[in-house]
N, CA and C atoms as an extended XYZ file, in Angstrom:
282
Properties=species:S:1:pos:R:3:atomname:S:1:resname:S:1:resid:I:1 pbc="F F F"
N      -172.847      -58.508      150.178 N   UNK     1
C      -171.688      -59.127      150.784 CA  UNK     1
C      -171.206      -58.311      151.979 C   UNK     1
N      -171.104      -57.282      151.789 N   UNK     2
C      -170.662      -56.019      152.846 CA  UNK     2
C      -172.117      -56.305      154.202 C   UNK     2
N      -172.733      -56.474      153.836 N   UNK     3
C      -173.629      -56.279      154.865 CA  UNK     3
C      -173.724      -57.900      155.712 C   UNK     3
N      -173.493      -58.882      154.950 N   UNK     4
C      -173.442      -60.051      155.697 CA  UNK     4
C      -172.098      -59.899      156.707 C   UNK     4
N      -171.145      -59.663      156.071 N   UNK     5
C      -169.668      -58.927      156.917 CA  UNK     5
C      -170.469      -58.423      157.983 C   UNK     5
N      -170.407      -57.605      158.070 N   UNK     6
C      -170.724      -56.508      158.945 CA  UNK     6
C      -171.645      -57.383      160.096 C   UNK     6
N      -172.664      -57.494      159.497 N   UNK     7
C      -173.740      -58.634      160.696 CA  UNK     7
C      -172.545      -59.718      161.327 C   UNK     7
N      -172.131      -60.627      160.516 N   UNK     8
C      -171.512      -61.723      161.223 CA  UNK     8
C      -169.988      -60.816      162.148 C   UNK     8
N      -169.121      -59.850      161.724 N   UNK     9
C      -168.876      -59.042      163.024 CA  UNK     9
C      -169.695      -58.366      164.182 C   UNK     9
N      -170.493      -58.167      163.982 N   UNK    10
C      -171.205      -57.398      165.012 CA  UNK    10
C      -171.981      -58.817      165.626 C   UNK    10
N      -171.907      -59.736      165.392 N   UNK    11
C      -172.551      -60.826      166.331 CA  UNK    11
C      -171.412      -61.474      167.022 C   UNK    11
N      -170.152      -61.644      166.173 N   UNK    12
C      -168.910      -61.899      166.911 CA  UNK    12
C      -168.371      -61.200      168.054 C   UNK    12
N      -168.826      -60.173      167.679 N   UNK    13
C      -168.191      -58.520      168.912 CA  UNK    13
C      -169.484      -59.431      170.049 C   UNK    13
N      -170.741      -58.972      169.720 N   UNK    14
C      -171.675      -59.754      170.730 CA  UNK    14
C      -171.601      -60.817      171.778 C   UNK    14
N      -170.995      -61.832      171.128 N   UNK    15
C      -170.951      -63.025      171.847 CA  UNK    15
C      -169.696      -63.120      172.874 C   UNK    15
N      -168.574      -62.239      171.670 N   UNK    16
C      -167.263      -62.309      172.850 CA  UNK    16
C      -167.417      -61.220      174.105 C   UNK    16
N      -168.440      -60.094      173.869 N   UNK    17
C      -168.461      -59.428      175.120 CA  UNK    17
C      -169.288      -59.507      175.987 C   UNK    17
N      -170.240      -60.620      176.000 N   UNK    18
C      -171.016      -61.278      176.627 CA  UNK    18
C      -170.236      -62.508      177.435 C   UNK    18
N      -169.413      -63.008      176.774 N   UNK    19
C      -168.574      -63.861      177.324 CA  UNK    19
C      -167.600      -63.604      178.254 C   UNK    19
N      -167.242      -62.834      177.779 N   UNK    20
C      -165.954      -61.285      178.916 CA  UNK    20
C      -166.668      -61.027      180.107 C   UNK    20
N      -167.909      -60.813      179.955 N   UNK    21
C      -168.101      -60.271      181.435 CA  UNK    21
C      -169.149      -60.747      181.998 C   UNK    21
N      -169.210      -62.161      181.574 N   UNK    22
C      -169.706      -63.070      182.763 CA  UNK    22
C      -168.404      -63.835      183.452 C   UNK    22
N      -167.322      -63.895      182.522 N   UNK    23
C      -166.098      -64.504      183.175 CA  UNK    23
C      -165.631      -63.532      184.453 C   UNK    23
N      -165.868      -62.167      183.917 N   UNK    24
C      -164.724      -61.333      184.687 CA  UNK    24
C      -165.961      -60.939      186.221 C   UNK    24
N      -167.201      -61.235      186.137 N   UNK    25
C      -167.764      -61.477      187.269 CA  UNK    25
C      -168.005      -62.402      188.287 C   UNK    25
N      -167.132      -63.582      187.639 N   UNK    26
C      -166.852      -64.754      188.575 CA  UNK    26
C      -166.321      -64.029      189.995 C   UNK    26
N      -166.917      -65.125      190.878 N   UNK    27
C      -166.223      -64.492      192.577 CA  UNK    27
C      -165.178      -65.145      192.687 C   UNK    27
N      -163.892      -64.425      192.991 N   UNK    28
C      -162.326      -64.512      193.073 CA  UNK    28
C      -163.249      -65.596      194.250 C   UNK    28
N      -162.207      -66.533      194.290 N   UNK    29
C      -161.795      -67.876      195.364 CA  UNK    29
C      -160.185      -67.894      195.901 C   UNK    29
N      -159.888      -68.324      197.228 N   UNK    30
C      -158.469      -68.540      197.681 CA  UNK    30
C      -158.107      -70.009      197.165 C   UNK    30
N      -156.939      -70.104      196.570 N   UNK    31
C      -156.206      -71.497      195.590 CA  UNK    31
C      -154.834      -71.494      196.025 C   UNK    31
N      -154.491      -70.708      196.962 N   UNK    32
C      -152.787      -70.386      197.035 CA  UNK    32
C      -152.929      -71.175      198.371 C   UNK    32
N      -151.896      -72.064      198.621 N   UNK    33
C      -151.716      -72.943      199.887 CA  UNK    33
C      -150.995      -72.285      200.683 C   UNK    33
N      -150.801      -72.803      202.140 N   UNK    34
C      -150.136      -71.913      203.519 CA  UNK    34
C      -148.556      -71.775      203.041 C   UNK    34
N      -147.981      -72.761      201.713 N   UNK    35
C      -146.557      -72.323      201.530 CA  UNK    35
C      -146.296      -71.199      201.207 C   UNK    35
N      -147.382      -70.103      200.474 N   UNK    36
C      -146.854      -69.133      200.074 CA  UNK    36
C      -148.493      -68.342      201.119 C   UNK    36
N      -147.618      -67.813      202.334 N   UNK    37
C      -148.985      -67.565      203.098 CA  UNK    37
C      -149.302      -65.706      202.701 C   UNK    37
N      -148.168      -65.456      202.700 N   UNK    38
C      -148.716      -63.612      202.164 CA  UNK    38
C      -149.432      -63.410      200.836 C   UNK    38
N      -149.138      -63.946      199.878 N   UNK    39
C      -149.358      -64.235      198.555 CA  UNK    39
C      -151.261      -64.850      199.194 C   UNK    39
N      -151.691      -65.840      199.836 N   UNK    40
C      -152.839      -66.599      200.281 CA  UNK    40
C      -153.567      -65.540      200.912 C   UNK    40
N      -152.774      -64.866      202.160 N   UNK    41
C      -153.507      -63.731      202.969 CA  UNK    41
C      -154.004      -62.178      201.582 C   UNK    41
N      -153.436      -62.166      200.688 N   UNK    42
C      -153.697      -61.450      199.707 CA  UNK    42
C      -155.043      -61.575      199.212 C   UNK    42
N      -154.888      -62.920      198.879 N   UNK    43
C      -156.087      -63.527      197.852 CA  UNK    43
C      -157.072      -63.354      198.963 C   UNK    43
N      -156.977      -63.539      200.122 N   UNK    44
C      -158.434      -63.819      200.545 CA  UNK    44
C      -158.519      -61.975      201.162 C   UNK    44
N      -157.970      -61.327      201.166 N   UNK    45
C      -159.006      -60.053      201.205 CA  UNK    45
C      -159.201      -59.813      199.887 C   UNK    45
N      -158.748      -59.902      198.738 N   UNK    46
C      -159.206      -59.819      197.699 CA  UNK    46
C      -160.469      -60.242      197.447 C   UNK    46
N      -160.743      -61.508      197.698 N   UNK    47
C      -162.297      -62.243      198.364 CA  UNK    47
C      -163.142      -61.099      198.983 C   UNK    47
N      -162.604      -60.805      199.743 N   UNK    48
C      -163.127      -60.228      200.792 CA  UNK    48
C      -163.683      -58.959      200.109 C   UNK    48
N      -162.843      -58.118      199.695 N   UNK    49
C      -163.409      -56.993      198.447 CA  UNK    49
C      -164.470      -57.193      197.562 C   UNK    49
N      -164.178      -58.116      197.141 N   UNK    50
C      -164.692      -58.693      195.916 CA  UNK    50
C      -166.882      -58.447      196.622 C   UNK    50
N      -166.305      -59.205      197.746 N   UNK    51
C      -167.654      -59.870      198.300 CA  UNK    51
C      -168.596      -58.737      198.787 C   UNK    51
N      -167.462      -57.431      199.741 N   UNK    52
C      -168.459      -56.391      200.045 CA  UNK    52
C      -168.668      -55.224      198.737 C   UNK    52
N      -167.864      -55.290      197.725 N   UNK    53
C      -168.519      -54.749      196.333 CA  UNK    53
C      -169.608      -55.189      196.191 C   UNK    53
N      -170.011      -56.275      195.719 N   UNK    54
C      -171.048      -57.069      195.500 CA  UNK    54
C      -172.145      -56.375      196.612 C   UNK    54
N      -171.486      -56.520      197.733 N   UNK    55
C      -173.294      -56.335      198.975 CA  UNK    55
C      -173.427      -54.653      198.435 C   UNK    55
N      -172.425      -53.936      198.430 N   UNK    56
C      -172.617      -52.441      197.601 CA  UNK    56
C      -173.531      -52.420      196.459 C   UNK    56
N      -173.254      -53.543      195.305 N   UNK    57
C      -173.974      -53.417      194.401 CA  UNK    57
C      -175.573      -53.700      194.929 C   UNK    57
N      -175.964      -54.720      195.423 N   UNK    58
C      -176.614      -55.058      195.733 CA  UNK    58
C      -177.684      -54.190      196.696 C   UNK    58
N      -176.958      -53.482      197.329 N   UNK    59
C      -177.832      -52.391      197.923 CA  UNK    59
C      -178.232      -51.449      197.451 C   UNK    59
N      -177.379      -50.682      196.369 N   UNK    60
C      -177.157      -49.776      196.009 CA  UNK    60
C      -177.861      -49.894      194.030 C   UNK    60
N      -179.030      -51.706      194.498 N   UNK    61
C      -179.800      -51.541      192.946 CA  UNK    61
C      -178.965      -51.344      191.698 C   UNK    61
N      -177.536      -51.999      192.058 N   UNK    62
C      -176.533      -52.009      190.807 CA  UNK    62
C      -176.575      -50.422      190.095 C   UNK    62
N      -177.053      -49.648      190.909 N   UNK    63
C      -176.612      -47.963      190.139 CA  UNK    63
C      -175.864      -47.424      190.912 C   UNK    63
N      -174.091      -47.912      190.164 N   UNK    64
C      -173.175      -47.422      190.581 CA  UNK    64
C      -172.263      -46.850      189.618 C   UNK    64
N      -173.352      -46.636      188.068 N   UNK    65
C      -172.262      -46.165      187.280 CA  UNK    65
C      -171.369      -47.260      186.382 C   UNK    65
N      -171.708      -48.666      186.712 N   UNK    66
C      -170.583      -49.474      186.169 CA  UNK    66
C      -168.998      -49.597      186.679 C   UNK    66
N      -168.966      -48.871      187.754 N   UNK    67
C      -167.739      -48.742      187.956 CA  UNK    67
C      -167.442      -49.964      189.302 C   UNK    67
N      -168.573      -49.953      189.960 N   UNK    68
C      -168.515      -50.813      191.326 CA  UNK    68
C      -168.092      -52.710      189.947 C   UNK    68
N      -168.548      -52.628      189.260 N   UNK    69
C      -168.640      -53.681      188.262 CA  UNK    69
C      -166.877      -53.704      188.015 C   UNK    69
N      -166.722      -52.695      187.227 N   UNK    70
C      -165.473      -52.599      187.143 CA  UNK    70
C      -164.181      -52.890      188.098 C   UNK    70
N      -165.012      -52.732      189.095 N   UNK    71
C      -163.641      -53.006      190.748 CA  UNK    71
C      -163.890      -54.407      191.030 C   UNK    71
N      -164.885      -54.931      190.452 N   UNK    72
C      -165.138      -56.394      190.461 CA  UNK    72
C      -164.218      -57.214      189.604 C   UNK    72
N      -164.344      -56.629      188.243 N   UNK    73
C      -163.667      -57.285      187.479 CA  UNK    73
C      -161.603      -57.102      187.662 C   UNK    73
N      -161.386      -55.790      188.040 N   UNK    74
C      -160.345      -55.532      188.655 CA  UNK    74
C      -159.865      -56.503      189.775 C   UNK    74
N      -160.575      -57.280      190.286 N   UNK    75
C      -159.941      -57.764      191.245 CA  UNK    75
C      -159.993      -59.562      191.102 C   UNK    75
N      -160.799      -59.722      190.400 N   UNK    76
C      -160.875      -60.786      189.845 CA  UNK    76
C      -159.348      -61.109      189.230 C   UNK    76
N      -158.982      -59.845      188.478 N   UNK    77
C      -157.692      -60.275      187.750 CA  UNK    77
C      -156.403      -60.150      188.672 C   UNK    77
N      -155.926      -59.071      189.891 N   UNK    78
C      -155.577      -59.208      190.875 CA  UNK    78
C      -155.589      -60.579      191.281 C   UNK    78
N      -156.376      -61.211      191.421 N   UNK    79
C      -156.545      -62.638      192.114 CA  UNK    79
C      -156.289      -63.774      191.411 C   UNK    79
N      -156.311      -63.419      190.321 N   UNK    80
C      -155.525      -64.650      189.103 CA  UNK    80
C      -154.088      -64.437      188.850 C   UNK    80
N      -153.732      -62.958      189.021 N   UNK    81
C      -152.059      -62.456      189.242 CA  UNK    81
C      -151.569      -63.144      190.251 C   UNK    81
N      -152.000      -63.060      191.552 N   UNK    82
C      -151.331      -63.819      192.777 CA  UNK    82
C      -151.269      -65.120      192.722 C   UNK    82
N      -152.620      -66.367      191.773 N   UNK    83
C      -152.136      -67.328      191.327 CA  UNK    83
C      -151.055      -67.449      190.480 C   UNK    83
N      -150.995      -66.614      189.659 N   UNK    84
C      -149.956      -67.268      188.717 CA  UNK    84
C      -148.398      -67.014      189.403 C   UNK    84
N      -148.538      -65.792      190.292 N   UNK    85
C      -147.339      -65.358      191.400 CA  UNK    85
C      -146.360      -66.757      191.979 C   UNK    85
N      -148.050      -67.242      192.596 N   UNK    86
C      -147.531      -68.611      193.565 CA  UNK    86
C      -146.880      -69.492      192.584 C   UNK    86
N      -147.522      -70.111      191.520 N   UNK    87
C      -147.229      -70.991      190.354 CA  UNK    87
C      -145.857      -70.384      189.431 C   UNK    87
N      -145.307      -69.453      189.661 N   UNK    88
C      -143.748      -68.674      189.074 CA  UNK    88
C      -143.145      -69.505      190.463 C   UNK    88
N      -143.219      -69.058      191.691 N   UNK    89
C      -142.762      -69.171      193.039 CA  UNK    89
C      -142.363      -70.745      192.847 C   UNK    89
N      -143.910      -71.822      192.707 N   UNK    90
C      -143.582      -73.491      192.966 CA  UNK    90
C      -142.816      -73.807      191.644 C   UNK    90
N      -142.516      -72.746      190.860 N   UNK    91
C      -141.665      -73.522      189.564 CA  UNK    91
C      -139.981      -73.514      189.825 C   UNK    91
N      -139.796      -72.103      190.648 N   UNK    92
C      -138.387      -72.457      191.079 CA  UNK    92
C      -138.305      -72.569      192.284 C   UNK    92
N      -138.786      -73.376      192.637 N   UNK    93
C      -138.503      -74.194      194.135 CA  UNK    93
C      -138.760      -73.496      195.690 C   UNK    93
N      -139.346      -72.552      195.531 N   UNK    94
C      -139.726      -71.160      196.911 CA  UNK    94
C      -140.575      -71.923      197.278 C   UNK    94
């Protein structure tokens, strides 16, 4: 019994951290409209980061330690913060 436990966690841990970080490697996109234009000019160097990490990884044969990965996923969430920024902003009327 202990050992079926154990397997069916350790396949659960598996699947959800396989799932984590294909999400958190999605490429940030601009979604914020010209009403909230600093909040928009944000997102898109965030893009912009996002994009020359990537040519880093890419040159650099993805041996960066995991960390160039990590500034990926860092900014990914940065860039879902400034959505939800704008979407606080269009709820009270800014």
């Amino acid at each position: 019994m202990n050992a079926k436990t154990f397997l069916a966690g350790a396949l659960l841990g598996a699947v959800l951290s396989v799932g984590c970080a294909a999400v958190a490697q999605e490429r940030p996109f601009v979604d914020i409209g010209d009403r909230h234009g600093n909040l928009r000019d944000a997102q898109q160097h965030i893009v912009q980061a996002w994009e020359a990490v990537n040519r880093a990884q890419e040159a650099n044969d993805s041996r960066l330690g995991g960390h160039a990965g990590r500034a990926k996923e860092l900014l990914s969430q940065a860039n879902e913060e400034l959505r939800l920024a704008a979407d606080v902003a269009n709820d009270r009327g800014r």
